[in-house]
N, C-alpha and C positions, 0 to 999 in steps of 0.2 A: 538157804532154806532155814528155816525157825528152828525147825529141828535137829539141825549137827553143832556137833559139840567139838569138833575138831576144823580147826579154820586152816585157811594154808592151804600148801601143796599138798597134805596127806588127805586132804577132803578132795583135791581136783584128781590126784588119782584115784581112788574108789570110786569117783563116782559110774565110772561105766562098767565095772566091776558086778557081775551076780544077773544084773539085767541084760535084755538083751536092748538094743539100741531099737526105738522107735522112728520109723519110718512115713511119711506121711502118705495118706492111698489116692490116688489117682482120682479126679473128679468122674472119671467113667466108672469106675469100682464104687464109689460112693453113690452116683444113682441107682446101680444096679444093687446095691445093698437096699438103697430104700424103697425101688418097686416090690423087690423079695418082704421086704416086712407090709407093706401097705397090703401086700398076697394075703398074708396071716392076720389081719385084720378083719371083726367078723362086723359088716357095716351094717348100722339100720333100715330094718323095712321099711317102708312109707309110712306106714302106719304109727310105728313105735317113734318114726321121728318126727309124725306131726304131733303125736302125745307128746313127745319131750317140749317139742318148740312148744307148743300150749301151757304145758304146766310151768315153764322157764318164762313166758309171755305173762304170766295170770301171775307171779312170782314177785314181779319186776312191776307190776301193775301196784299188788298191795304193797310192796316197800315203796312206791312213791306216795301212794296215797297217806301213809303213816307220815312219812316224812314231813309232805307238805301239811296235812294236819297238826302236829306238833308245831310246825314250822309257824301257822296260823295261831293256834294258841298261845303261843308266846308271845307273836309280836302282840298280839292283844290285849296278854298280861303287861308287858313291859310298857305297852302305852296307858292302860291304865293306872300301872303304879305311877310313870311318871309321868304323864300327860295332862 
């Protein structure tokens, strides 16, 4: 680690030292962990989520149109400067 300053043996013993040893959880504990949070989860109405997909839709509309317009004016520029 970047962080110690003591190399060696006296780093390999501390290191389990103050912590407790992390264990890894069960693939069954771990879904059931994330049905519990998707629970607390407060999901969109219909409503609020065809306003979101629309304003995210209308969003995504005017960045391409800027884009390809710029996009257009340049090549135009660049061909008549050197075309």
């Amino acid at each position: 680690m970047a962080t110690e300053t003591r190399g060696g043996e006296a780093a390999a013993k501390d290191e389990g030292k103050g912590k407790g040893t992390r264990k890894r959880t069960s693939p069954a504990l771990f879904v059931r962990q994330v049905i519990a949070e998707l629970r607390k989860v407060i999901w969109p109405t219909r409503r609020e989520l065809i306003t979101y997909t629309s304003v995210s839709l209308v969003f995504v509309l005017v960045m391409v149109a800027l884009v390809a317009g710029l996009d257009w004016a340049l090549h135009k520029g660049v061909f008549w400067v050197f075309g």
